[in-house]
DOKOLZA-475239 format. One line per field, with one value per residue: residue number from 1; residue in one letter; x, y, z of N, C-alpha, C in turn. Coordinates in nm, 3 decimals, decimal comma. Layout:
num	c(NUM|...)
residuo	c(A|...)
nX	c(X|...)
nY	c(Y|...)
nZ	c(Z|...)
caX	c(X|...)
caY	c(Y|...)
caZ	c(Z|...)
cX	c(X|...)
cY	c(Y|...)
cZ	c(Z|...)
// end
This chain:
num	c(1|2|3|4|5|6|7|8|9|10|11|12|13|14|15|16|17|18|19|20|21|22|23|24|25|26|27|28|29|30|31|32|33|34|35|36|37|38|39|40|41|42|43|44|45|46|47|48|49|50|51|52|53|54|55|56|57|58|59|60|61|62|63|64|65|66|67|68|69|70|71|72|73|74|75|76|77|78|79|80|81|82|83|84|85|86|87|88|89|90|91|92|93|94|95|96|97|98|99|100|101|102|103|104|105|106|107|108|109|110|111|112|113|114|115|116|117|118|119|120|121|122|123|124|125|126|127|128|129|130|131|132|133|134|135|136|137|138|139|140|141|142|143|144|145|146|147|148|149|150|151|152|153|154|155|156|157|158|159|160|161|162|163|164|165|166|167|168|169|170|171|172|173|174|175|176|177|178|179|180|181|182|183|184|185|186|187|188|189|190|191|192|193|194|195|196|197|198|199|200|201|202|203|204|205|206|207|208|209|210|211|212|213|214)
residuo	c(X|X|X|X|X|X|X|X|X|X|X|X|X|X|X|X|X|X|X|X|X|X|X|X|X|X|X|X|X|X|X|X|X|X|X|X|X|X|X|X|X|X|X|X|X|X|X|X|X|X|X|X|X|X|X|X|X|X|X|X|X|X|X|X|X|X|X|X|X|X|X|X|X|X|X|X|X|X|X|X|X|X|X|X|X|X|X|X|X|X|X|X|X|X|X|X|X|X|X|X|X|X|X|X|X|X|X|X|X|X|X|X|X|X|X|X|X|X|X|X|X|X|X|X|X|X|X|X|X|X|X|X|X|X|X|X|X|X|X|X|X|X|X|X|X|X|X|X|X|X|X|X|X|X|X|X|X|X|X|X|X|X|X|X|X|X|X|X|X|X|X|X|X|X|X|X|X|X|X|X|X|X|X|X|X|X|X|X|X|X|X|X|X|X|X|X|X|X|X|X|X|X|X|X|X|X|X|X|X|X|X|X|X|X)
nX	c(1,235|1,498|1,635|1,482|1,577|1,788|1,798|1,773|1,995|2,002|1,759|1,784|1,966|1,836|1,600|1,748|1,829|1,674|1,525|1,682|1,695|1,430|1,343|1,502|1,400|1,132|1,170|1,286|1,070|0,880|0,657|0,777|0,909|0,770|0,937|1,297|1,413|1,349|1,390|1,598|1,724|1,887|1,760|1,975|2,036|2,065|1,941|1,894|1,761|1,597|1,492|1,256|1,226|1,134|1,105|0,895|0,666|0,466|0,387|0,427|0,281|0,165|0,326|0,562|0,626|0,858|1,013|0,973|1,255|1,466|1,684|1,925|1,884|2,014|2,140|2,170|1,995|1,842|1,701|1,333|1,206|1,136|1,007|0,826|0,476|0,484|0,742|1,027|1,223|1,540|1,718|1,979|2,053|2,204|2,069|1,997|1,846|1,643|1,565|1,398|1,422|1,148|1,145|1,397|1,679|1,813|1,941|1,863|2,061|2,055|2,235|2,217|2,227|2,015|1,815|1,567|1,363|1,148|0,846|0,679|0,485|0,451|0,321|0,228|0,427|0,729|0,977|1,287|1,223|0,975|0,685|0,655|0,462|0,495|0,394|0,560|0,567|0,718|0,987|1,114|1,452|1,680|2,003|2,213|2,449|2,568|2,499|2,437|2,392|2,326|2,582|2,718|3,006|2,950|2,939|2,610|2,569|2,537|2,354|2,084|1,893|2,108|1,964|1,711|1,360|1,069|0,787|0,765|0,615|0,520|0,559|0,596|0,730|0,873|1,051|1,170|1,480|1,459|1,426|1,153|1,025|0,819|0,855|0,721|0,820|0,760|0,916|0,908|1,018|1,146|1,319|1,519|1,776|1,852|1,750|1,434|1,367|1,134|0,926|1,053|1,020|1,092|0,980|0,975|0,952|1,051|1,152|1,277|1,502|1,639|1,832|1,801|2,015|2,090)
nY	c(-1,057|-0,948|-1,200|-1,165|-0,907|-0,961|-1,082|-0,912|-0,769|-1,009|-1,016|-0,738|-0,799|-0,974|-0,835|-0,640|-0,773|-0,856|-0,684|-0,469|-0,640|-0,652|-0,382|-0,335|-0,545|-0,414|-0,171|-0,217|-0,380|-0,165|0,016|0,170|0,525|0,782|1,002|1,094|1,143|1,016|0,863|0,600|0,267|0,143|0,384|0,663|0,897|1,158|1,281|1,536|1,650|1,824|1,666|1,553|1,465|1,192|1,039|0,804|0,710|0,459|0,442|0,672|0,986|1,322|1,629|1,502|1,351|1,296|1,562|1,705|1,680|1,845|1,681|1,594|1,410|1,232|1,081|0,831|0,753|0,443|0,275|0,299|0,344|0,514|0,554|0,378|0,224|0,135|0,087|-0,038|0,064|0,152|0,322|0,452|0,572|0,841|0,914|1,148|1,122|1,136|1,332|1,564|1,721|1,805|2,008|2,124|2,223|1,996|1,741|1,454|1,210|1,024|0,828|0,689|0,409|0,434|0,247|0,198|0,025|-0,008|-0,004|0,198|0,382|0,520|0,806|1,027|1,231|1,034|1,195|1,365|1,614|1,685|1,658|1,456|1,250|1,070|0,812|0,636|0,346|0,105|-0,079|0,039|0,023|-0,003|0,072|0,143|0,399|0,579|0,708|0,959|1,198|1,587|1,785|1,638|1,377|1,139|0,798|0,631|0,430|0,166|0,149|0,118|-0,099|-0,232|-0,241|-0,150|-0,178|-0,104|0,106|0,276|0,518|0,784|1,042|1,173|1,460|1,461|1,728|1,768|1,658|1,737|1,662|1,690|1,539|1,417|1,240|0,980|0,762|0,526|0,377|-0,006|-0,147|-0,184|0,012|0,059|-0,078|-0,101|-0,292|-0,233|-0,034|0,207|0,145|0,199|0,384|0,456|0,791|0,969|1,240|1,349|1,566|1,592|1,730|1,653|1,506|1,333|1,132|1,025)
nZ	c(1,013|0,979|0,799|0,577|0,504|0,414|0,191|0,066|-0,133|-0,342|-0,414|-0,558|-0,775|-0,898|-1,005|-1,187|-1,349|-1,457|-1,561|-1,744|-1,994|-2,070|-2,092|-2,292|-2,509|-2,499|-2,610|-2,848|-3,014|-2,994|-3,211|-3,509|-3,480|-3,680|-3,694|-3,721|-3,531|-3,332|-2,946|-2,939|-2,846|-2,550|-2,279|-2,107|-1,850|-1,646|-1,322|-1,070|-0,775|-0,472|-0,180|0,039|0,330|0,609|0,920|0,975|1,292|1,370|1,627|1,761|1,798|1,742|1,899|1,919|1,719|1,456|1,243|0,897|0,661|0,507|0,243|-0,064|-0,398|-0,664|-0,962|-1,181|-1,360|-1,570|-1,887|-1,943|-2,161|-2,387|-2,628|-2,637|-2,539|-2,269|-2,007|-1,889|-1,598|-1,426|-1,126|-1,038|-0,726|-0,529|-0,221|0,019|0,297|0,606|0,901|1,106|1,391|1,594|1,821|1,805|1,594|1,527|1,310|1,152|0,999|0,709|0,472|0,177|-0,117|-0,322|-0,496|-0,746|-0,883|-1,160|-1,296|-1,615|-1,763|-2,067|-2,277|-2,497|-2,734|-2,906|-2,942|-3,000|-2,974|-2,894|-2,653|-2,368|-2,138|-1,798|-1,586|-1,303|-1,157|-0,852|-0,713|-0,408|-0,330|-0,079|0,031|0,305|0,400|0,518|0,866|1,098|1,319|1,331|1,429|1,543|1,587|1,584|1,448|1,354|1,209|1,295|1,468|1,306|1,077|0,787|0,511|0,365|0,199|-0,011|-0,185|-0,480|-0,588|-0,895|-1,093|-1,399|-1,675|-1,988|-2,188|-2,464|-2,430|-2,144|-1,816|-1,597|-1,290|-1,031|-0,735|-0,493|-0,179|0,000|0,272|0,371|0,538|0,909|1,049|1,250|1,450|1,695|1,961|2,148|2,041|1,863|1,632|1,281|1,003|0,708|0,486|0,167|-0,062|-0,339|-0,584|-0,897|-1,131|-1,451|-1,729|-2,049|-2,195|-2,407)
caX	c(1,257|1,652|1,648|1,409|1,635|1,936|1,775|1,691|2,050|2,002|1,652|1,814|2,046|1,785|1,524|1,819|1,894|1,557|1,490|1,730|1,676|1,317|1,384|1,596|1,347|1,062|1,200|1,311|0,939|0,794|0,615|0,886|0,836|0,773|1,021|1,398|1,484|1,311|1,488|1,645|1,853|1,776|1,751|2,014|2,022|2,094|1,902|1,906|1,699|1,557|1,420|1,167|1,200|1,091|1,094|0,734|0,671|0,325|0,346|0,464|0,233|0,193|0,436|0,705|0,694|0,966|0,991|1,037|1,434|1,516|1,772|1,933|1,908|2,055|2,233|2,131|1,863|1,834|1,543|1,223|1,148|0,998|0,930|0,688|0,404|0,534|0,862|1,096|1,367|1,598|1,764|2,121|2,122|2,224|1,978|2,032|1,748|1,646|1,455|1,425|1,373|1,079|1,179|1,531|1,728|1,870|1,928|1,966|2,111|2,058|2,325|2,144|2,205|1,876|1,830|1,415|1,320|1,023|0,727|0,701|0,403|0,425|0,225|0,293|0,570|0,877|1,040|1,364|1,177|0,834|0,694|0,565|0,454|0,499|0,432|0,621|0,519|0,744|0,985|1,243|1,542|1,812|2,098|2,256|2,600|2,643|2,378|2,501|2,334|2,396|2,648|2,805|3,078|2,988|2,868|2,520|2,524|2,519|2,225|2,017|1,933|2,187|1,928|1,575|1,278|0,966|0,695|0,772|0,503|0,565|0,522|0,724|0,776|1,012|1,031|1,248|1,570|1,471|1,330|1,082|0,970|0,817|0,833|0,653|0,828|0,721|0,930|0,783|1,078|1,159|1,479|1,558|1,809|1,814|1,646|1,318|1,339|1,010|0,963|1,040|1,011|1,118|0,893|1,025|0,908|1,154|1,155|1,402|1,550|1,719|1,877|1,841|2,167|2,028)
caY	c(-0,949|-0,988|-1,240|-1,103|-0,787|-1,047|-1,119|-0,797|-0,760|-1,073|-0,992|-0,634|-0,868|-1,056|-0,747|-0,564|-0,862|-0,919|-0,557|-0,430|-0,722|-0,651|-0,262|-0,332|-0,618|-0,325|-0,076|-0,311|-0,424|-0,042|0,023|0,270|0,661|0,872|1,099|1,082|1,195|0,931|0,827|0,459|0,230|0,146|0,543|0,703|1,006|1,211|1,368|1,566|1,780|1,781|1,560|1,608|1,303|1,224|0,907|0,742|0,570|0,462|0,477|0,792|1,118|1,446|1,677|1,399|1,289|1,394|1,674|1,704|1,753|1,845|1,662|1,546|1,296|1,241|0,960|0,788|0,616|0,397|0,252|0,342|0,292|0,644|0,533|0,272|0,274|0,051|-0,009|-0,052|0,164|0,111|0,431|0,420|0,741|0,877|0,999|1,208|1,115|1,158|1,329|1,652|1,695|1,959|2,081|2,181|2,212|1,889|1,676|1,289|1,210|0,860|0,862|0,566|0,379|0,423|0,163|0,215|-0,061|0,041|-0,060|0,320|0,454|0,704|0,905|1,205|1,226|0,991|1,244|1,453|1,807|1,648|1,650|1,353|1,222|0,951|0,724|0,505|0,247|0,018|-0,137|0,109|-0,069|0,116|0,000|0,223|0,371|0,603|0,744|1,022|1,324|1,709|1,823|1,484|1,306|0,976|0,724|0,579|0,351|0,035|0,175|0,102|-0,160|-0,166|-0,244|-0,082|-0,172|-0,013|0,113|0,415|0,609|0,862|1,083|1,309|1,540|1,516|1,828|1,738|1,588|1,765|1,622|1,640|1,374|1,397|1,056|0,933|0,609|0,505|0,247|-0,091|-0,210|-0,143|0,053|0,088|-0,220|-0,162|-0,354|-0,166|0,104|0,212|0,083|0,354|0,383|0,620|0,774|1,078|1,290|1,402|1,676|1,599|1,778|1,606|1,510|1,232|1,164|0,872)
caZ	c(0,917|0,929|0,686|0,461|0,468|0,377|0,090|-0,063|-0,273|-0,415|-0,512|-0,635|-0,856|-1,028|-1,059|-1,236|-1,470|-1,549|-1,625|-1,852|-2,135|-2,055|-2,142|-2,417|-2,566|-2,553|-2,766|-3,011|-3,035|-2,998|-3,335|-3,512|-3,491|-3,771|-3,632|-3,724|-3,444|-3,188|-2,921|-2,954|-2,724|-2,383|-2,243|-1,999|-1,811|-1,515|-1,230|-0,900|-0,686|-0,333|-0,135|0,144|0,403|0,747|0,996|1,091|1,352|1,383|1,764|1,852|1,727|1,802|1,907|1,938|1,586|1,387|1,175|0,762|0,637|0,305|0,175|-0,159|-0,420|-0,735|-1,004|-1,309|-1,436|-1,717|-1,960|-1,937|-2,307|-2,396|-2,805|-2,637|-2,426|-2,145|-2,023|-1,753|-1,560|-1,275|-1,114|-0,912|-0,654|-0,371|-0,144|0,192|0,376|0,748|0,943|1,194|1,590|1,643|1,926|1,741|1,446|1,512|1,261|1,144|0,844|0,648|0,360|0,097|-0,207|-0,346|-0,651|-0,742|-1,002|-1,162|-1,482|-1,654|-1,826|-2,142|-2,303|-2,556|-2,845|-2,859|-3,083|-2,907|-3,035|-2,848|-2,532|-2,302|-1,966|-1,792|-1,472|-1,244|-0,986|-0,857|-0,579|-0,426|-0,259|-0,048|0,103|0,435|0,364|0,681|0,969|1,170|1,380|1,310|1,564|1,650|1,521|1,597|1,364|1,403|1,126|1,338|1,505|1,174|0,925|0,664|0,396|0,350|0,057|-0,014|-0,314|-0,502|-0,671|-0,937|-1,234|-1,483|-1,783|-2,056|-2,287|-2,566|-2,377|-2,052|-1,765|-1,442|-1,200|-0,883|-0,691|-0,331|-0,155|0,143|0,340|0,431|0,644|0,995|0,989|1,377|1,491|1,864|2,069|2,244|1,949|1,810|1,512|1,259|0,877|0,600|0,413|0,087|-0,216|-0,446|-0,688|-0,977|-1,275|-1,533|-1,898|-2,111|-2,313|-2,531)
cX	c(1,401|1,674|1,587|1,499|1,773|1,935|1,761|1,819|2,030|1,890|1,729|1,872|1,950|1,702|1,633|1,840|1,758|1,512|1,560|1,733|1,544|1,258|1,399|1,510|1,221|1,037|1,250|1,165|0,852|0,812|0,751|0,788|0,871|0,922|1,199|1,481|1,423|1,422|1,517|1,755|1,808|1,863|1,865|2,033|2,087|1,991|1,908|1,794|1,700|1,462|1,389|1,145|1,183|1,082|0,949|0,728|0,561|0,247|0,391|0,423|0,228|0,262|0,585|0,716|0,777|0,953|1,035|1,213|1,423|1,662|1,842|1,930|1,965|2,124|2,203|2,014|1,849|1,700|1,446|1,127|1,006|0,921|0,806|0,587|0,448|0,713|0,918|1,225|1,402|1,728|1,882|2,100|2,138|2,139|1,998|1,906|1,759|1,548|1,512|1,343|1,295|1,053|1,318|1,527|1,781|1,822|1,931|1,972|2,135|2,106|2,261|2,246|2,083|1,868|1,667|1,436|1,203|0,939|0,701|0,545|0,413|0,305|0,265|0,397|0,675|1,007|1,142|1,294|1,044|0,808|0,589|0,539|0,460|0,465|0,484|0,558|0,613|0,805|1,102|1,328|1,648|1,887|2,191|2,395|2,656|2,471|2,450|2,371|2,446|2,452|2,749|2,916|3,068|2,877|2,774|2,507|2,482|2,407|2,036|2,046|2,040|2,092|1,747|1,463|1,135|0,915|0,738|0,642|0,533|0,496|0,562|0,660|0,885|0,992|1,161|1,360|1,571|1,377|1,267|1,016|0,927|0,795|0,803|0,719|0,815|0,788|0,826|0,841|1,113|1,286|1,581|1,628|1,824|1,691|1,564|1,275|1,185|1,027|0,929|1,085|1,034|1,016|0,902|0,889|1,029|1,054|1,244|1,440|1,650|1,762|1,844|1,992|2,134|1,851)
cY	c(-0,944|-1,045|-1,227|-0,955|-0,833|-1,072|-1,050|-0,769|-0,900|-1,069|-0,826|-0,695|-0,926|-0,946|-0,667|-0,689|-0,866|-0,774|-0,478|-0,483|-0,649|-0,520|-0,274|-0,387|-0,483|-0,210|-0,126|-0,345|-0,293|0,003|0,195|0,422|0,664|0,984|1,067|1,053|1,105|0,876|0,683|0,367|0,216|0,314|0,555|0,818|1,037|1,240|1,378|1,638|1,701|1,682|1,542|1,467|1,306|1,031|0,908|0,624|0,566|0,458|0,601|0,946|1,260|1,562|1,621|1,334|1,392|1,503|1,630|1,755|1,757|1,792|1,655|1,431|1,304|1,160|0,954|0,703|0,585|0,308|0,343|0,322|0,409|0,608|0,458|0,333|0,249|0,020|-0,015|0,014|0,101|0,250|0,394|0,570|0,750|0,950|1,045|1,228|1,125|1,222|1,475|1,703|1,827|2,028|2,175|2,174|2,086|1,774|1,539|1,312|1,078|0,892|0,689|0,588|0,361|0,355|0,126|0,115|-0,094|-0,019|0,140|0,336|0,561|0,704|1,031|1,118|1,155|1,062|1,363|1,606|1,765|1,627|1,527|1,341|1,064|0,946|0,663|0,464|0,084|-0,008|-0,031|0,003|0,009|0,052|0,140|0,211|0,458|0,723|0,847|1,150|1,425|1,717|1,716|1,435|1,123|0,940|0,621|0,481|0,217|0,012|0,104|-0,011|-0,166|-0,193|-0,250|-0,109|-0,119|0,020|0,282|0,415|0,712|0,930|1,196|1,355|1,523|1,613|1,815|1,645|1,573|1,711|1,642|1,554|1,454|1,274|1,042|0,805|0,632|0,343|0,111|-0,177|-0,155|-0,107|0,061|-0,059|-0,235|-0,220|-0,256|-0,027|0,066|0,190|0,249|0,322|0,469|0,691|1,008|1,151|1,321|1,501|1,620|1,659|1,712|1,573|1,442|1,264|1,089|0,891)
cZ	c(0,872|0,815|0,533|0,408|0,440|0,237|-0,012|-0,148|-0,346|-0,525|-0,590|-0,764|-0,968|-1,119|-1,184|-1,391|-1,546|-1,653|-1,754|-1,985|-2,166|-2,118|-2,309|-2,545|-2,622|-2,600|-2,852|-3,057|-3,070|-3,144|-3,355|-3,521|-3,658|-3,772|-3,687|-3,577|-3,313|-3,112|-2,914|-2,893|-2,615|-2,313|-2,124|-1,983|-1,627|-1,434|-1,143|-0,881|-0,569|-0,290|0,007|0,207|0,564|0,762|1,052|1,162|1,401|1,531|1,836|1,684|1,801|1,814|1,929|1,808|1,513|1,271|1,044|0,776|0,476|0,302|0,033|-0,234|-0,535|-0,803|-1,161|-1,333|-1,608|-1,747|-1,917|-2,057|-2,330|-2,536|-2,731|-2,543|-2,300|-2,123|-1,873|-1,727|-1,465|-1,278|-1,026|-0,882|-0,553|-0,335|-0,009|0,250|0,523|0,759|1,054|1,332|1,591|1,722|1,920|1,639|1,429|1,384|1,212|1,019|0,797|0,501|0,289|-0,042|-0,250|-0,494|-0,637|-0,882|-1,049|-1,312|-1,509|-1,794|-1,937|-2,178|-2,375|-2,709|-2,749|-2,907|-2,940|-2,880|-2,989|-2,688|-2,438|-2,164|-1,888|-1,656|-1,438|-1,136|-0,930|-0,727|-0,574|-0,299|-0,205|0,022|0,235|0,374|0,495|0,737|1,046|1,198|1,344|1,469|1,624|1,529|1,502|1,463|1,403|1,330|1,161|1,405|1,416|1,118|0,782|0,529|0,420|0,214|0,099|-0,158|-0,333|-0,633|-0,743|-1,068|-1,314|-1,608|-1,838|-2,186|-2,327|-2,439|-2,191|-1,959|-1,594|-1,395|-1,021|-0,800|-0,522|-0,336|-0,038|0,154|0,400|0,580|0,795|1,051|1,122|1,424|1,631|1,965|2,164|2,180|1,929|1,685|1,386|1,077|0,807|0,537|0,330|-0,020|-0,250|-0,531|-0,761|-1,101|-1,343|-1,651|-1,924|-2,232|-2,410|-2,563)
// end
């Protein structure tokens, strides 16, 4: 698994190259609106909200599996190609994932680069003054930037994988510029690097609110 998890920025590198022409190519192609006001360009935007995450580990249930944490997420995402039917996005954010001890308040805390590179579904008006919907389904990719427990000072990060992939599932609202998303990823990798750990996986929703600027 090491080397498969050696490999995943390089695959981030190509998915990213391939995607944004790929974007760009299918709103140049997407039959034109009626609309003045459609939007045009490969799309960028903001968003944040919360984000509801927890560690599974498919051998330990019960009262010993870990508890939900709300954390945050939040960045940019670009394309998506709302004029068309089909297109492609890729999101840069930070996500504060982890997980919580249900026997306490204790907390962990997994600080990510979360870079989701996704195929996007509309549906609805492409028009700024119109309202649409959309799906995503694609690969999410995270990279470890620091690990730490509530209460402690120490740093767990070495404890952990530094680099995590997985399938995100999703589906939004944009009313005129404004937008909601709720998104499911479930880890596929095994995020625990000590030896005799249980093997232990991420697995979020998000909520997000956000703009388009383009």
């Amino acid at each position: 698994m090491h080397t498969a998890l050696r490999s995943v920025p390089r695959l981030l590198v190509l998915l990213v190259v391939v995607a944004l022409p790929a974007s760009a190519l299918a709103q140049q192609t997407a039959p034109p609106s009626s609309s003045s006001s459609s939007h045009e360009g490969i799309g960028i935007g903001a968003k944040v909200g919360p984000l509801f995450s927890t560690l599974a580990q498919p051998d330990v249930t019960g009262s010993n599996a870990f508890a939900n944490r709300t954390g945050i997420i939040g960045g940019l995402f670009i394309g998506g190609n709302r004029p068309g039917i089909v297109g492609v996005g890729v999101d840069i954010l930070y996500a504060r994932k982890g997980a919580k001890d249900p026997d306490s308040s204790d907390t962990l805390d997994l600080d990510y680069l979360d870079v989701p590179v996704y195929a996007r579904i509309n549906a609805g008006s492409s028009s700024t003054s119109g309202v649409s919907g959309y799906g995503v389904v694609g690969v999410d990719l995270n990279f470890l930037l620091k690990a730490k427990a509530s209460g402690s000072t120490t740093d767990l990060t070495s404890s952990f994988e530094r680099a995590d992939y997985g399938l995100a599932l999703g589906f939004g609202v944009e009313i005129t510029r404004f937008v909601v998303e709720g998104r499911f990823t479930r880890g596929l990798g095994n995020i625990a690097k000590e030896t005799g750990a249980a093997v232990t996986k991420t697995q979020t929703f998000a909520i997000m609110f956000g703009v388009r600027f383009n």
